[in-house]
Every structure is written in C-alpha cells, then in structure tokens.
N, C-alpha and C positions, 0 to 999 in steps of 0.2 A: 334847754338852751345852754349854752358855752359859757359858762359865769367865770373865765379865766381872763387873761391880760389879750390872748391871743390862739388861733391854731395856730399849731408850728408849721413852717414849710413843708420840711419831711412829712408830716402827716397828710397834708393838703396831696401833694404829691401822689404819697401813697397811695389813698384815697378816689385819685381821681387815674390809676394807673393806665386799667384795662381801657377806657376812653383814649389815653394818650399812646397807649400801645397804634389801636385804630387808626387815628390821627398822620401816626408817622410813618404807617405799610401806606396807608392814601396818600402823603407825600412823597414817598422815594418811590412807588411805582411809576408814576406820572414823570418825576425828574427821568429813573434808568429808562425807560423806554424813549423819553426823547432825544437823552442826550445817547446814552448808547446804542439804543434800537437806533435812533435817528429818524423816527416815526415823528416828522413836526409836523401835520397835519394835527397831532392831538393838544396843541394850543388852541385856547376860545379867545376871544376880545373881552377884554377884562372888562370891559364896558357892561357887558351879560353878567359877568361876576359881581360887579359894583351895585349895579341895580337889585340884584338878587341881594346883595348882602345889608343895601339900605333899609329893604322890605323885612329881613331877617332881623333887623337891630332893633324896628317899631315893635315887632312882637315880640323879641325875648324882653323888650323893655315894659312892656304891659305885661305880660305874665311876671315880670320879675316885682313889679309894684303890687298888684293884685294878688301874687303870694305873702308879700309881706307884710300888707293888710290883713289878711287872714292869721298870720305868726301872732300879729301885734293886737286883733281883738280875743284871740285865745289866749293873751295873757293879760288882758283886759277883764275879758270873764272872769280867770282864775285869781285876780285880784280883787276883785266884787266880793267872790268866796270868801276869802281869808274874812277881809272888813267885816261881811255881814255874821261870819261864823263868830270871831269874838264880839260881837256883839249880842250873837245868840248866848253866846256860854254868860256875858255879863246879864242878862233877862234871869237863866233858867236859876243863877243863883242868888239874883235880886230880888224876883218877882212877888217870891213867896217865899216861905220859911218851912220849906219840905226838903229836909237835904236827901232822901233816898230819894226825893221825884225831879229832886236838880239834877244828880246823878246819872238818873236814868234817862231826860230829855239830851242832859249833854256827850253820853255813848251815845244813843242814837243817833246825833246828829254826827258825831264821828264815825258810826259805820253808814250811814249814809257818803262821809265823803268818801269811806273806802268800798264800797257799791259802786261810787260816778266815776273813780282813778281807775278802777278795774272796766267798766263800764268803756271808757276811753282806751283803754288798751289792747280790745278788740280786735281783730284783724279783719280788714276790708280788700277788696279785691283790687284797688287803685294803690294802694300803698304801698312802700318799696324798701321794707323793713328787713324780709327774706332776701334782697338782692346781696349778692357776693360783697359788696362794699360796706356795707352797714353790719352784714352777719359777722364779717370778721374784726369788727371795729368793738365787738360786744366785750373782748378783752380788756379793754379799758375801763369798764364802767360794768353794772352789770340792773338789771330791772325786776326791782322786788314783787312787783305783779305776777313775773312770770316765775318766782323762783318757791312763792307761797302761795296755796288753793286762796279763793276769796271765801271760804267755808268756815276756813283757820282763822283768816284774819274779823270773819265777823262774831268767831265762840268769842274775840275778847271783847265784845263789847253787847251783845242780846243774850237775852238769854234760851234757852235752848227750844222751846216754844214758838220765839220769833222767830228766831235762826230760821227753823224748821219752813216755816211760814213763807219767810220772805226767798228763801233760796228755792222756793216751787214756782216764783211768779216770773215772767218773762223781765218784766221793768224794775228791779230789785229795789234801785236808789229812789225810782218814784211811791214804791211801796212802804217803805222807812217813810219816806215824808206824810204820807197817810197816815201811820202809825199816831205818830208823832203830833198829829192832828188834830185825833182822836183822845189823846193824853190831856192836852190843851183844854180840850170839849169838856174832859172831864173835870180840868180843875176848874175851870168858870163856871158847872155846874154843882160841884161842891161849896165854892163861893171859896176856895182858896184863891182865886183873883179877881178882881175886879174888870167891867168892861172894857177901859181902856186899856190896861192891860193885854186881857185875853183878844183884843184887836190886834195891837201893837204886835203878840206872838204869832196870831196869823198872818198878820202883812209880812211877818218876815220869814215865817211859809213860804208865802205865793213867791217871796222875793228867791229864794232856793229855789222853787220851780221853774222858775222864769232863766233863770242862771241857768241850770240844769239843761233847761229846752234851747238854749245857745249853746252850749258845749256839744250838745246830741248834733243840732245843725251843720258846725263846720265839720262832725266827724262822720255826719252820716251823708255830708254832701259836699263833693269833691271837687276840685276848680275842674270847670267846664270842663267833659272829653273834646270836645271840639275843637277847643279853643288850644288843649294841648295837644292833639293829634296836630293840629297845623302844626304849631310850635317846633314841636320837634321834627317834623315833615321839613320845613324850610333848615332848619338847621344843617338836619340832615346832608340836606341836598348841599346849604351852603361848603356846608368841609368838603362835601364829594367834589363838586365843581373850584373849587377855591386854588388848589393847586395846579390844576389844570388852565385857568385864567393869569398866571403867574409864570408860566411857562415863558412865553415870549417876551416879560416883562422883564424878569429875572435874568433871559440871555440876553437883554441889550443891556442890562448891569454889567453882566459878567465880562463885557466887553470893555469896560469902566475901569472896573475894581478888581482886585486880588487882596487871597487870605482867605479866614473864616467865613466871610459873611456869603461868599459866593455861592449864589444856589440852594442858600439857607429859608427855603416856604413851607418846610413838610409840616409846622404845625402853628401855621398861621391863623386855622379857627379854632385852636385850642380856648383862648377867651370867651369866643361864643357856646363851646361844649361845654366852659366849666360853669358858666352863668347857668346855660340850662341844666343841666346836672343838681346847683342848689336848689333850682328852683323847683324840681322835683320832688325835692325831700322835704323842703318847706312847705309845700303845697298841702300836707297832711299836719296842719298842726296840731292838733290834739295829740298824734301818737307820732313823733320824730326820733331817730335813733340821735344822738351825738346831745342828748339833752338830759338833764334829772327827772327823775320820776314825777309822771303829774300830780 
C-alpha cells in the first residue's frame, strides 16, 4: 500500500496514460466525423447514454466496494500476523528455559513467515502485475521476493536438513507449522512444559493456520470473473457510446458559448475508466504492485 501523504498527479496521470490515450481517439473520432464529415446521423439521444451510464455507476460502485473489502481484510489478516507472531516469540522465550529450543521455534516461525510472503507472491492468471503499467512502475520501488530464491532466504533460518525437507513439499509455509508442532510435542513430552502451556503453543498453531488458510483464500480466489467481465463490458461500452450521446448535446452548446470549453467531451468517461482501472489492481490483494512487500 502507498504509506505516503499522497500519489502525485504526474504519476496518476502517467499511470493511467495508455487508457486516456483510448479515451481521446474515441472522442475526437466521433467530434471530426460530425462536425467535418458532417455525418450527423452519428448522434444517439443521450437519454440511451444516461440510462447506460446509471447501470454503469451501480456496478463500478459494487465492484469498487467489494475490492476494497478484500484490500482491507488482507490487511486485516496481515495484522493478526504480526499480533500473534510477537506473541509467539514472547511464549517461545518465556515458556521454558531452553535458549537453543527458543531460538529454533522462533526461526522457524520467521521462515514460516518468509514461505507465506513468497507463497503470496505467486503469479496467478487474473493478476495484472505483468501489465505495461505496473511493469514499468517497478523503477520506483523494487520486490525482495522477486530479487532473492526463497532457498536463500530460508538457509537463514533452518537448518540444512529442514531446508532440504520443506523446499520438496508443495505447501512449504504449512510444512514449517508441522515442524514446528512436532517440537512443541516434544517439549510437553520431555516435561519442559506444562499442559497449559503446551495448549496455549498449539492454539497459537492452529491460530497461524487459520490466518495462513485466509491469506491462501483471497490469493487463490479472485473477485468474481463474471461480475468483472460485466464490469468492464458496460464500461466499456459506456466510453464507446458516451461521445457519441454528446454529439447533439454539445452542438446546441456550441451554439451558446465560445472559447475552450466548446466541443470539449473526448474524455468524459475518463472517471469511470480510471475507477475501474484501480479497481482492478486492488482486486488481487495479496500481491498489488504500488505497495511494500508483504
């Protein structure tokens, strides 16, 4: 996420170019052909455009809430994390009086969380991370998942045995919490803890799986295709017809006023392309370009 004061205009701009490039061939086509072709048969009754564009507003407005419900419990999740991880580090050092078995619960649970960050940064076939706008945005910032193997990042923390172990399993970050389990198992069976204790370390187990099995959720399941094939189906449509509805409306202006504003429609659904434009990039929140590392 943008932890700054604001994006800058210039960047917004930037960002959203190749859309507004579209935008203003679909407006000044529609203007030269009427006004110079003098092809006015290609005015529609804006009344067709209005109606379409009120249908257009309902849906970019439920997708636009609906993404940001999804933004806001993925950082909802990753907020559980943190809480329950110092919590786990305060356990593994309180618990018991084994500093090599403190040590080694609490790497584990840090390459655990570096298994779930990489885990998250996956590439799915909905996501729009490769798209020209985001790939060239990657100069400002840059993404350690992608720039270190997760092989690397987990020699600092298992040792060469686990390593070995957990990078052959499909579910890495859920194999760590097995591990990890199993450690627990073992101290409650040495009698280095007690039963409430060794409870207490498993509920905050299952509480990391549970977390984990919502992170996996929003990343392995995408806002509805349906719901955004319309989406942008009506959008679509709306920019295409928009100018065209505007035709007849803008020459009895023109008959009004002089100056600038005369004839100025070419990028009248600019607002609706750039709403759905976020809303696409929000819509993956687990893995968003324009944000810090999960």
């Amino acid at each position: 996420m943008h932890t700054g004061k604001s994006y800058k205009l210039s960047e917004f701009l930037n960002w959203t170019r190749r859309d507004t490039y579209v935008l203003i061939v679909l407006g000044v086509v529609p203007v030269a052909a009427y006004q110079i072709g003098n092809i006015k048969w290609l005015g529609i009754p804006s009344t067709v455009v209005g109606l379409l564009g009120t249908a257009t507003a309902f849906i970019v407005g439920f997708k636009n809430l609906q993404t940001y419900n999804r933004t806001w419990e993925a950082r909802q999740i990753w907020g559980d994390i943190i809480s329950s991880s110092r919590a786990w580090g305060t356990m593994s050092r309180d618990f018991f009086d084994n500093a090599e078995k403190s040590i080694e619960l609490v790497y584990r649970h840090l390459a655990w969380l570096t298994a779930l960050r990489y885990q998250l940064r996956e590439n799915r076939a909905w996501e729009t991370t490769t798209k020209a706008p985001n790939a060239e945005y990657l100069k400002y910032y840059s993404i350690p998942e992608k720039q270190t193997a997760l092989e690397t990042e987990l020699a600092k923390y298992l040792a060469d045995a686990e390593r070995k172990q957990i990078l052959a399993t499909s579910n890495k970050a859920t194999q760590i919490m097995s591990l990890q389990s199993k450690t627990i198992k073992g101290l409650f069976a040495s009698q280095a803890i007690d039963v409430a204790q060794f409870l207490e370390m498993q509920r905050s187990i299952k509480d990391f799986l549970l977390q984990q099995g919502r992170c996996e959720c929003i990343k392995n399941f995408p806002y509805p295709r349906q719901y955004a094939t319309i989406n942008s189906f009506f959008i679509k449509l709306f920019c295409l017809l928009l100018p065209f509805g505007l035709l007849t409306e803008f020459d009895k202006l023109n008959d009004s006023v002089e100056g600038v504003i005369t004839g100025k429609h070419g990028l009248a659904g600019h607002p609706f392309q750039c709403i759905d434009f976020l809303d696409v990039h929000l819509a993956g929140a687990s893995r968003r370009e324009h944000r810090k590392p999960v």
